[in-house]
C-alpha positions as CSV (number, residue, x, y, z in Angstrom):
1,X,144.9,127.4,111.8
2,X,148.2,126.7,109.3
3,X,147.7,124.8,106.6
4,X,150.4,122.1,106.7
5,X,151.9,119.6,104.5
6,X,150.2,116.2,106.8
7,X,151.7,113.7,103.9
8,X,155.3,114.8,104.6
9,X,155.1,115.2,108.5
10,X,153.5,112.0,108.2
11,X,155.8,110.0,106.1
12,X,159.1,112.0,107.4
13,X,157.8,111.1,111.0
14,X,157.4,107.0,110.3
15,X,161.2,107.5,108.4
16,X,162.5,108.7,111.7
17,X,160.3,106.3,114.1
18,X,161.6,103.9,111.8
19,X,164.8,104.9,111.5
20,X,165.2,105.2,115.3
21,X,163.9,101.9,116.2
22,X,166.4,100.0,113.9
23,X,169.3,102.1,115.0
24,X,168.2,101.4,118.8
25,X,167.6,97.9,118.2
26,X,170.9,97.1,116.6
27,X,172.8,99.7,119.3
28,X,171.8,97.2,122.1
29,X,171.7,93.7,120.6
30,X,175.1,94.5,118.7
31,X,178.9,95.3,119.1
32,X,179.3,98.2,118.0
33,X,182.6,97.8,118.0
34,X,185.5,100.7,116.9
35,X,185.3,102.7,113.4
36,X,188.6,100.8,112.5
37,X,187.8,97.6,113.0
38,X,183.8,97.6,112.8
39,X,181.4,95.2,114.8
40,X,177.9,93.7,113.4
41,X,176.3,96.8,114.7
42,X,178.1,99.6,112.9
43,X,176.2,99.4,109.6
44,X,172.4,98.7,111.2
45,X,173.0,101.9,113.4
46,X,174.5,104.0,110.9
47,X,171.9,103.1,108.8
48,X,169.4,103.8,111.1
49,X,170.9,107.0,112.5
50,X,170.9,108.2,108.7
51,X,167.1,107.5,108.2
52,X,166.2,109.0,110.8
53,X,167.8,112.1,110.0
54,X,165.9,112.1,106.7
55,X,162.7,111.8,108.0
56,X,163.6,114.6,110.0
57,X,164.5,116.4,106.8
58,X,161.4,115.9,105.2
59,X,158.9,116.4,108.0
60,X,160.5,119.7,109.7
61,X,159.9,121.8,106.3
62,X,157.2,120.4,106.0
63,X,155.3,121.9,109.2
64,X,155.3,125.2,107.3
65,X,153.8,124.4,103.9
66,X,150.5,123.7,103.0
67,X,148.9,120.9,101.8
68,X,146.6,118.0,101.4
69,X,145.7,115.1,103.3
70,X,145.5,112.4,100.6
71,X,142.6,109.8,100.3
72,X,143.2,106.8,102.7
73,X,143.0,103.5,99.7
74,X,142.6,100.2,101.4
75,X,143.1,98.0,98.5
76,X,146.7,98.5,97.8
77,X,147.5,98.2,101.7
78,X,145.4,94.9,101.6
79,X,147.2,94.0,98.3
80,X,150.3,94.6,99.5
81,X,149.7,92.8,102.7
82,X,148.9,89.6,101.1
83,X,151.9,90.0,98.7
84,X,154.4,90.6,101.5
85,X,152.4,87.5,103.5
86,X,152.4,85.2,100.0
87,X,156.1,85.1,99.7
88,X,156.9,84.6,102.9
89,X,154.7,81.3,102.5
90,X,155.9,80.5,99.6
91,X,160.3,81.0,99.9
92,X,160.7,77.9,101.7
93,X,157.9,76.0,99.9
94,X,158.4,76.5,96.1
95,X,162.1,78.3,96.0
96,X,162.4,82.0,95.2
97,X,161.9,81.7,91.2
98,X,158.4,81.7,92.3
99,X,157.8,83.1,95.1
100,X,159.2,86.1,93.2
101,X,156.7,85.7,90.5
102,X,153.5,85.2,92.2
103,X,154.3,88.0,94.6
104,X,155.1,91.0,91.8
105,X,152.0,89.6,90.3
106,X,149.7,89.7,93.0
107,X,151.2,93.3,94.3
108,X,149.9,94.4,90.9
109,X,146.7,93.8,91.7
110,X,146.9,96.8,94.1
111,X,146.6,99.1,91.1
112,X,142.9,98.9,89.6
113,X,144.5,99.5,86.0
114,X,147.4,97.3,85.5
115,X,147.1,94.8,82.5
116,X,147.2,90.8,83.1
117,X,150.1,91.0,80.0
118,X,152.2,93.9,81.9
119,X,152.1,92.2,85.3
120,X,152.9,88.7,84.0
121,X,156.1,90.8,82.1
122,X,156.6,92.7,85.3
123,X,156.7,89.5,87.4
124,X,159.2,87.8,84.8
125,X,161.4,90.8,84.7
126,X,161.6,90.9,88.2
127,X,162.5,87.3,88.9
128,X,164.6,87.3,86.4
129,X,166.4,90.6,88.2
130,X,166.2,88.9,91.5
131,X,167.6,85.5,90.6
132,X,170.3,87.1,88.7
133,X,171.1,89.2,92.0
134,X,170.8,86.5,94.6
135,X,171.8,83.5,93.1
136,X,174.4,84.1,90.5
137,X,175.4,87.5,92.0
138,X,176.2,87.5,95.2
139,X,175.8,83.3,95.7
140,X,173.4,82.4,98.0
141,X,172.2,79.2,99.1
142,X,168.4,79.9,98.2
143,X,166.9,76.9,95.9
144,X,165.7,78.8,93.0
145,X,162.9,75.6,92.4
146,X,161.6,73.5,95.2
147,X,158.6,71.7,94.2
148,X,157.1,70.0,97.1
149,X,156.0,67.9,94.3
């Protein structure tokens, strides 16, 4: 049997399944519109169109190299889970200054070696990035603080 490169068929074929969905999605919920005057469905399906053919890109080559099968973790998919889950509790709840915070600190944890120091840094930096992007940036109407108390 070929040895094959499973960690780029794999990861090339969720780009494209991905990638595929999105451009679907957007094809038949969306004008599409004309390439001079573009509808709300131009970008998603380009976009879409354009991952897809990546993941095609990486898993295709793929099928005639060898490689490894890596280790399945469940801690950082956990991790992350929560993370993802935390700040979509906490948006609406406590504004996005924290909601950014808690959730780069908690996706931290996913890593087994990652200093309390460099994640509280991490989780500053990153709010700091994000509020500068969102709020003063592009000027959206997200509260950056909303204590419920």
């Amino acid at each position: 049997m070929l040895d094959r490169d499973y960690r780029d068929i794999v990861a090339g074929l969720g780009l494209t399944a991905i990638g595929a969905a999105a451009a679907l999605y957007a094809l038949f919920n969306y004008n599409l519109g004309t390439f001079t005057r573009m509808g709300p469905g131009m970008m998603p399906v380009s976009l879409g169109i354009i991952l897809a053919v990546f993941g095609l890109l990486i898993a295709f080559p793929a099928l005639s190299r060898s490689g490894d099968l890596p280790p399945l973790k469940i801690r950082p998919m956990i991790v992350m889970s929560i993370s993802i889950f935390s700040f979509a509790l906490m948006i609406e709840s406590v504004g996005l200054v924290p909601a950014v915070f808690f959730t780069t600190v908690i996706a931290t944890f996913s890593e087994t070696r990652v200093p309390l120091v460099s994640a509280l840094v991490l989780g500053a930096g990153m709010t700091l990035l994000t509020w500068s992007l969102f709020i003063l940036g592009l000027g959206l109407p997200i509260s950056s603080f909303d204590w419920p108390f």
